[in-house]
N, CA, C and O atoms as CSV, one atom per row, in Angstrom:
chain,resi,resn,atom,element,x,y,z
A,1,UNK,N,N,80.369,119.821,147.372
A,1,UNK,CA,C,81.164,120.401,146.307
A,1,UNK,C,C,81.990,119.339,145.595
A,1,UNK,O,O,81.841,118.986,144.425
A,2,UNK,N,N,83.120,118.757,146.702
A,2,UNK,CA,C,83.404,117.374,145.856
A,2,UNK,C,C,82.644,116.374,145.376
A,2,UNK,O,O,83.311,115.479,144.856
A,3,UNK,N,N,81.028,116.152,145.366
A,3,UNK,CA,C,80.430,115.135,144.795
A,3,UNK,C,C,80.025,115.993,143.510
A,3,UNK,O,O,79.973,115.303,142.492
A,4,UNK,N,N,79.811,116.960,143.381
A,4,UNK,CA,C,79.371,117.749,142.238
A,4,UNK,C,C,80.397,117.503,141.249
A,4,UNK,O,O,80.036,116.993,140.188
A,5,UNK,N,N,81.817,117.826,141.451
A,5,UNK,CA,C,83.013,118.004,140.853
A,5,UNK,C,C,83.344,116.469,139.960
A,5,UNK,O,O,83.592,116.303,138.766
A,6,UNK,N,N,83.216,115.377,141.208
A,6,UNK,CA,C,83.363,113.725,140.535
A,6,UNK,C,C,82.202,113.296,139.807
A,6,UNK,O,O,82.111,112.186,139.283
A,7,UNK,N,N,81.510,113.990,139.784
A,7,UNK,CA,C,79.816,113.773,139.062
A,7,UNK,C,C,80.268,113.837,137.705
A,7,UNK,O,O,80.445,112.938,136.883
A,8,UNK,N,N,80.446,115.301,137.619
A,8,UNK,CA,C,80.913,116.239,136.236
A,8,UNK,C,C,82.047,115.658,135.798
A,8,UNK,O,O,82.174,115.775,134.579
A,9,UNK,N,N,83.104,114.950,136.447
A,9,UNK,CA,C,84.799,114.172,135.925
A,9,UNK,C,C,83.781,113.081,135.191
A,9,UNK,O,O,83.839,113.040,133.963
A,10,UNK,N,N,83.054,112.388,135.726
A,10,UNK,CA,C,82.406,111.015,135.114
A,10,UNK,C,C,81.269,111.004,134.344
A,10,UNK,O,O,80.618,110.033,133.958
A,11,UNK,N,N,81.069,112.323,134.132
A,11,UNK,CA,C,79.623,112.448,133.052
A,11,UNK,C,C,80.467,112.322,131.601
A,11,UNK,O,O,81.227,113.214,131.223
A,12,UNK,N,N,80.230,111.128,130.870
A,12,UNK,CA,C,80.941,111.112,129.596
A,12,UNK,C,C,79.547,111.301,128.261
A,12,UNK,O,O,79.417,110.732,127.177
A,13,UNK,N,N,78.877,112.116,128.804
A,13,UNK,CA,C,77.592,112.345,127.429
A,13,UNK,C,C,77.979,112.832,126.432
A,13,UNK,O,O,77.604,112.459,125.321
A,14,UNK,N,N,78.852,113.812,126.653
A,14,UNK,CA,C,79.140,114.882,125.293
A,14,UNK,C,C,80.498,114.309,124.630
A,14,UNK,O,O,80.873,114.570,123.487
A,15,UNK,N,N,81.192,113.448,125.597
A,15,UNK,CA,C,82.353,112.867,124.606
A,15,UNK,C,C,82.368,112.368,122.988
A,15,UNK,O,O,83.357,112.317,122.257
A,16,UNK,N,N,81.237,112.083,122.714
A,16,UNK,CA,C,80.982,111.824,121.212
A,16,UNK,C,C,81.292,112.617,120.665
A,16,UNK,O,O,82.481,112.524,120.358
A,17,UNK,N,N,80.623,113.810,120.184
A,17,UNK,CA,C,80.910,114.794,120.138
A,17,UNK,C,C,82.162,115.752,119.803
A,17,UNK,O,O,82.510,116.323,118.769
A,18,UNK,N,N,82.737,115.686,121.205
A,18,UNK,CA,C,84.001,116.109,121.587
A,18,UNK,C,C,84.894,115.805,120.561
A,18,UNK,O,O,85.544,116.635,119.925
A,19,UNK,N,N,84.912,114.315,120.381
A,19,UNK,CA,C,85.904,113.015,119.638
A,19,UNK,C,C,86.291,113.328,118.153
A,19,UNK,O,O,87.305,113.239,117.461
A,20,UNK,N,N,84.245,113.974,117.911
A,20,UNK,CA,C,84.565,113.800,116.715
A,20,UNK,C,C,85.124,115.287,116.168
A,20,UNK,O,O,85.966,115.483,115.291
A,21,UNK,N,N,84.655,115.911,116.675
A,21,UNK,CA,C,85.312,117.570,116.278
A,21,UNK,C,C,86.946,117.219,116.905
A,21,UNK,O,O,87.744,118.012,116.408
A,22,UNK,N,N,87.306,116.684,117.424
A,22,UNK,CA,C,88.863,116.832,117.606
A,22,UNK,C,C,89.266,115.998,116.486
A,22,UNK,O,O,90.376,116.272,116.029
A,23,UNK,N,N,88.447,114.770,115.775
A,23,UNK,CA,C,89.252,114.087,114.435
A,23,UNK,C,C,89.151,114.963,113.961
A,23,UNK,O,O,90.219,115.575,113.980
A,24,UNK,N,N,87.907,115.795,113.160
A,24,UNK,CA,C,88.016,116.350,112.243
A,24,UNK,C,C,88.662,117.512,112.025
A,24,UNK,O,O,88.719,117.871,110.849
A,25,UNK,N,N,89.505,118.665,113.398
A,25,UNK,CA,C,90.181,119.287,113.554
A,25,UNK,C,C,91.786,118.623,112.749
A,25,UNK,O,O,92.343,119.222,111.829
A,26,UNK,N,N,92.305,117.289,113.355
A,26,UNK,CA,C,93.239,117.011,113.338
A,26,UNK,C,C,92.974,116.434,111.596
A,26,UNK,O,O,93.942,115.839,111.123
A,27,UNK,N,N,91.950,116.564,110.833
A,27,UNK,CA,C,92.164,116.016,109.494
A,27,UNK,C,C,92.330,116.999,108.760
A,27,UNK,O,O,92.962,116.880,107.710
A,28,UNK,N,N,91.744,118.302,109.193
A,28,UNK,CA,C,91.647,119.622,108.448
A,28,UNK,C,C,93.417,120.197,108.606
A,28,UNK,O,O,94.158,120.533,107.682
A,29,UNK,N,N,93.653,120.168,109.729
A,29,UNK,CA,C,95.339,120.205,110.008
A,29,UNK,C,C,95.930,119.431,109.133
A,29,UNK,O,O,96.906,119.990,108.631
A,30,UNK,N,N,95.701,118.179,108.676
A,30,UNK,CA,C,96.779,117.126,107.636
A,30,UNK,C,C,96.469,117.801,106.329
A,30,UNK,O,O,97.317,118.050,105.471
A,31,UNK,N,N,95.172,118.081,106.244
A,31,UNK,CA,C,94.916,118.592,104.734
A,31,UNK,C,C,95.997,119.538,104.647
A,31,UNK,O,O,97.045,119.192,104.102
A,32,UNK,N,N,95.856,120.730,105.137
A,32,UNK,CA,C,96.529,122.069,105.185
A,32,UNK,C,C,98.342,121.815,105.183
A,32,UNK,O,O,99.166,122.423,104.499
A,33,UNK,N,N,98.583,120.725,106.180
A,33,UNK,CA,C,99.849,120.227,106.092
A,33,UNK,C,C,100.721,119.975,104.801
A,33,UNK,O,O,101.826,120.443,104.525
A,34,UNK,N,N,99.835,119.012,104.008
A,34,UNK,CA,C,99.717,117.914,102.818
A,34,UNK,C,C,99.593,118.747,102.021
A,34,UNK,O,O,100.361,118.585,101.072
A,35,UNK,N,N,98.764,119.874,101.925
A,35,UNK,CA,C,97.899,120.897,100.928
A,35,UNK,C,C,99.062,120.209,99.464
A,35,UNK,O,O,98.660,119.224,98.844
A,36,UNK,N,N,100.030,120.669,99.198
A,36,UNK,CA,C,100.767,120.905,98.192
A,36,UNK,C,C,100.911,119.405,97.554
A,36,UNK,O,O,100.740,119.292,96.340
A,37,UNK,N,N,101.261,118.104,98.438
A,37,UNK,CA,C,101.543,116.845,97.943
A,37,UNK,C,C,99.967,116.181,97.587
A,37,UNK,O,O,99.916,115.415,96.624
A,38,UNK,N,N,99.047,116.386,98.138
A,38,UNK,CA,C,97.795,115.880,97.787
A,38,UNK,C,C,97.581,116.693,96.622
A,38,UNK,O,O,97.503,115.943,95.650
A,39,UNK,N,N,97.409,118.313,96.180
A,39,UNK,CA,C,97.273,118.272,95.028
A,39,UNK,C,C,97.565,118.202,93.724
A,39,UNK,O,O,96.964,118.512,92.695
A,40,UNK,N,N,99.384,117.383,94.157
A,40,UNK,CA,C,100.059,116.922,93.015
A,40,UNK,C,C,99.790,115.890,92.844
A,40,UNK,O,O,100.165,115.518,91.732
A,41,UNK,N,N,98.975,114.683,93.756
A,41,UNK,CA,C,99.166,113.413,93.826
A,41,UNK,C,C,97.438,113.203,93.281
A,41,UNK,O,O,96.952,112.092,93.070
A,42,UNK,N,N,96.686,114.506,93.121
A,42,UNK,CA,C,95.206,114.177,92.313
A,42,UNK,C,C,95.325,115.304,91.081
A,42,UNK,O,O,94.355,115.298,90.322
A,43,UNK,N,N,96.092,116.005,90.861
A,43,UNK,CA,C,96.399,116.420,88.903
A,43,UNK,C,C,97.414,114.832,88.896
A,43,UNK,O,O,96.759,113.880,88.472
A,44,UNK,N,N,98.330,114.618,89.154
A,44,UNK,CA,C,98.767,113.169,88.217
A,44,UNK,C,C,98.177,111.934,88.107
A,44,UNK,O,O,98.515,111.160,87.212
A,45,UNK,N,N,97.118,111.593,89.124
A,45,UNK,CA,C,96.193,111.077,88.833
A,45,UNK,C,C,95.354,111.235,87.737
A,45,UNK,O,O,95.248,110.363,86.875
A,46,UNK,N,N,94.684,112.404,87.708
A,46,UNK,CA,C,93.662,112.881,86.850
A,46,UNK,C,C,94.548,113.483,85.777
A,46,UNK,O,O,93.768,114.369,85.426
A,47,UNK,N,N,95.270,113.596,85.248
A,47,UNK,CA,C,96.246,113.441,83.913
A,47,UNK,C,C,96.859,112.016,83.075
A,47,UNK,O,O,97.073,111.667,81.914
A,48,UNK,N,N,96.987,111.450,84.490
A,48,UNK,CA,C,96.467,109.552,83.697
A,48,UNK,C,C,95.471,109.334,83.333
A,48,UNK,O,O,95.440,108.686,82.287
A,49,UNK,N,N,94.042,109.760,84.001
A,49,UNK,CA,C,92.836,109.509,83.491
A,49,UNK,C,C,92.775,109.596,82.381
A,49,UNK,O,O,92.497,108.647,81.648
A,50,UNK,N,N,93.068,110.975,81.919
A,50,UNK,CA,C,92.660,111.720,80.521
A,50,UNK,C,C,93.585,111.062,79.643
A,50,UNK,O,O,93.226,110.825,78.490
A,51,UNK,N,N,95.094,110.632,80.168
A,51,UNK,CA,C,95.708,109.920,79.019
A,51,UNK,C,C,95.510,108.746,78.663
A,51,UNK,O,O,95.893,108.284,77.589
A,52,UNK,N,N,94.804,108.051,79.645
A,52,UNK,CA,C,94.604,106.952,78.884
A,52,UNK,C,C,93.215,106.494,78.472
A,52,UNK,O,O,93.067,105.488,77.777
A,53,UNK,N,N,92.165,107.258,78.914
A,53,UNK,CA,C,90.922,107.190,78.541
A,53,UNK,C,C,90.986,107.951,76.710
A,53,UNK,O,O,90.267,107.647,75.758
A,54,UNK,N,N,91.957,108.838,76.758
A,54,UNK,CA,C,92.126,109.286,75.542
A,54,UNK,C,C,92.547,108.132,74.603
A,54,UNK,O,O,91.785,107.899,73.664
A,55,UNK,N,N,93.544,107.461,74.720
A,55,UNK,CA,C,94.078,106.390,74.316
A,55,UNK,C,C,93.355,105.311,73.524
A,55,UNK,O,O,93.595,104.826,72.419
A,56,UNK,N,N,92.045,104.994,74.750
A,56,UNK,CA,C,91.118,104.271,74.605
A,56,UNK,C,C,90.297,104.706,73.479
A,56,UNK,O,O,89.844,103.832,72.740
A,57,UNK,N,N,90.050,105.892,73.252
A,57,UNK,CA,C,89.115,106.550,71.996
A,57,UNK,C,C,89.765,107.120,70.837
A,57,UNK,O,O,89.226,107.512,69.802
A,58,UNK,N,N,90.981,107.117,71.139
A,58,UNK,CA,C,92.281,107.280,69.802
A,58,UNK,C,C,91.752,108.911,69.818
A,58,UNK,O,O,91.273,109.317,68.759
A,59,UNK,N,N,91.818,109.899,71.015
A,59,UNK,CA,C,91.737,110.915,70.374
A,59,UNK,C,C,93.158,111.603,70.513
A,59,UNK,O,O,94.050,111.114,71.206
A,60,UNK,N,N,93.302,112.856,69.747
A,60,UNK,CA,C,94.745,113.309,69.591
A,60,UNK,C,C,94.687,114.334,69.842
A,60,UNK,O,O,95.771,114.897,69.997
A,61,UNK,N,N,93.593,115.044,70.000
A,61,UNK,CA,C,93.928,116.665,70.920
A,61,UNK,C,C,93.070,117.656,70.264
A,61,UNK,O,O,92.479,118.618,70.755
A,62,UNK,N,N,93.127,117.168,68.880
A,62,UNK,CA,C,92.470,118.307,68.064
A,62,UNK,C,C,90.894,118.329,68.337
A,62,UNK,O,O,90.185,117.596,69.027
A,63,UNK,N,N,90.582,119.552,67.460
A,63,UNK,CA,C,88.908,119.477,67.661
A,63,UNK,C,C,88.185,118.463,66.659
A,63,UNK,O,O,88.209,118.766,65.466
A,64,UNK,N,N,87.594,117.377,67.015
A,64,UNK,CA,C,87.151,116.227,66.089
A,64,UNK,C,C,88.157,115.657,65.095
A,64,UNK,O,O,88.081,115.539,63.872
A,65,UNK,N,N,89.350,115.258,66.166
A,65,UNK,CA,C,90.184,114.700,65.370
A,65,UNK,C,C,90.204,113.052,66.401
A,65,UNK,O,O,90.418,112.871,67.600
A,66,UNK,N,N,90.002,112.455,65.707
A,66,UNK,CA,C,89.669,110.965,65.993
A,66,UNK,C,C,90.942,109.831,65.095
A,66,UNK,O,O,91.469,110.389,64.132
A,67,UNK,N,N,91.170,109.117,65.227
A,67,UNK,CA,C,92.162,108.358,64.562
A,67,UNK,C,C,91.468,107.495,63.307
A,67,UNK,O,O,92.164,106.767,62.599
């Protein structure tokens, strides 16, 4: 019974596995944490994009209004 028991303590096959579903548990937790600051921190990102890619093409908002 005790050789069965220290067999099974030292069988490390499925630890891969294990490892990686516990990161990806603990990343899905930060998301959910973060939820609110990550999706302020990718609209102000992606509101620089548009302002300055706009910039770059002189557009001004309107429909086919070009500089």
């Amino acid at each position: 019974m005790r050789a069965g028991i220290r067999e099974f303590w030292k069988d490390e096959s499925g630890m891969g596995t294990v490892e990686i579903i516990l990161i990806i548990v603990v990343l899905i937790g930060l998301v959910i944490i973060f939820k609110k600051q990550i999706n302020d921190l990718v609209t102000k990102i992606f509101k620089k994009i548009t302002s300055e890619s706009n910039q770059i093409i002189g557009w001004r908002g309107g429909p086919h209004t070009f500089v």
